[in-house]
N, C-alpha and C positions, 0 to 999 in steps of 0.2 A: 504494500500500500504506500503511495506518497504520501509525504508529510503535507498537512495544511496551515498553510497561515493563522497566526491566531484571530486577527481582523478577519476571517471568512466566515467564522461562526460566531462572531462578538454580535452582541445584542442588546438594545433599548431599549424599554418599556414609560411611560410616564403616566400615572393615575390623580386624581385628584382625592384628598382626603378627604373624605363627606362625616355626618354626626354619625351613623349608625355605624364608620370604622371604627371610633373612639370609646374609649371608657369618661368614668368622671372627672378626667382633669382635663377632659377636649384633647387628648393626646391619641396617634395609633393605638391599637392593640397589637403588642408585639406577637400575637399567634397570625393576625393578618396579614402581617410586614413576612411573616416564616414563609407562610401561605405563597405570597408575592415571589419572594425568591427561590422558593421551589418551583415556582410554575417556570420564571425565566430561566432557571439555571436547567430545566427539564426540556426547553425551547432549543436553548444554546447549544445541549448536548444533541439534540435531535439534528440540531443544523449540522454537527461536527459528523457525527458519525455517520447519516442519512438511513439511522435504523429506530424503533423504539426502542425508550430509554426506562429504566425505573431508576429512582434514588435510593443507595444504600445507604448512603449516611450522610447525615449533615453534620459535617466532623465540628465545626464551628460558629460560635455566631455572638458577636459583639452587637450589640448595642451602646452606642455611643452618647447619641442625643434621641430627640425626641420629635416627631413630628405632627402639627395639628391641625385641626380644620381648615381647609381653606389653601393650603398647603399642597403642590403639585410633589409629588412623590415620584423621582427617577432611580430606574434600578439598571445599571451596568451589569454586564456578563459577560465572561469568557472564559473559556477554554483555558488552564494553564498549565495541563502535563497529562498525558495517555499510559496506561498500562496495556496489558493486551486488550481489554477488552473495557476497560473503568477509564472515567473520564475526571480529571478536577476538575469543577469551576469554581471561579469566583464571584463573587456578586458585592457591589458596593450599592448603597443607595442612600441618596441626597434628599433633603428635606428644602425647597425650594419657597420663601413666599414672596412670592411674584408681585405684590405690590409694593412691597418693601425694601425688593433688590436683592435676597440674602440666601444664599446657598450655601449647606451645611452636612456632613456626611453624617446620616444618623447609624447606619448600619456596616459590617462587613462582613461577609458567610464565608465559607469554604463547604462545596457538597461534593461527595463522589457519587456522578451518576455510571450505571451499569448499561450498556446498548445491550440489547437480546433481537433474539430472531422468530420467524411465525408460532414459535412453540416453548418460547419463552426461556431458550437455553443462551448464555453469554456470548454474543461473537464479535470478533475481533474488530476494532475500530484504527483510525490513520492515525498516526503520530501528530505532532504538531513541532510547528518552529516559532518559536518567541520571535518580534519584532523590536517592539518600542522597548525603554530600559527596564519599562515597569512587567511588562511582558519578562524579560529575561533575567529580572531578579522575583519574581512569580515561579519558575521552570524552574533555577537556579534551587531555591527552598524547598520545592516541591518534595525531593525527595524527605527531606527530615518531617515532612506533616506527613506522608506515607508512614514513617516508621512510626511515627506518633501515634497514627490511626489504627496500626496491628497491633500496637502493645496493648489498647486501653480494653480489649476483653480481659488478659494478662490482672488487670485493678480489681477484677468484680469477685 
């Protein structure tokens, strides 16, 4: 398989924060913000591999700040390292209000999704070649969040 640009499966989303995403302090619900970056990060993997994807694990997930009503909500994704068959991405997403001028990164994930086949068995997806710096120190780390991610059954 050739390798794919990271840019050929990177991805965009922007949603607008309404009252019924919110709890009582007018802010996200961080189960809906999960929601949000599972779908793009399941979009992203879909574009990379051109197979159906399931998420095995959402290895990570910061929350930073906080985002509210009225608030245009962008989520970033990409691609940032292949196994045979498992995919990283990454997801950042920004808390934007648009009459204010003020853009803010409330979130950042790391998911490994898995591409499978008509019968739901793992197969084998293209590698990738990091680009931009952010791209290639992404690839670069990659492997130490892999080793991260097979230890932490190892905790339980």
């Amino acid at each position: 398989m050739e390798p794919l640009p990271v840019h050929y499966s990177r991805m965009t989303q922007t949603r607008l924060v309404l009252p019924p995403d919110t709890n009582h302090l007018d802010t996200i619900f961080g189960g809906k913000v999960l929601s949000y970056i599972d779908e793009i990060a399941a979009l992203t993997a879909i574009k990379h591999s051109n197979c159906v994807v399931v998420t095995a694990s959402i290895d990570s997930v910061d929350f930073l700040s906080s985002a509210k009503v009225g608030d245009a909500l962008t989520l970033e994704a990409c691609v940032t390292s292949t196994g045979r068959t498992s995919m990283e991405v990454y997801v950042k997403v920004f808390a934007d209000d648009l009459l204010q001028g003020r853009k803010v990164m409330t979130t950042e994930s790391f998911l490994t999704m898995v591409a499978v086949d008509a019968e739901g068995k793992p197969t084998p997806v293209p590698p990738i070649f990091p680009e931009t710096e952010e791209d290639k120190r992404l690839f670069e780390t990659a492997p130490s969040r892999r080793e991260h991610r097979k230890s932490r059954p190892a905790l339980r």
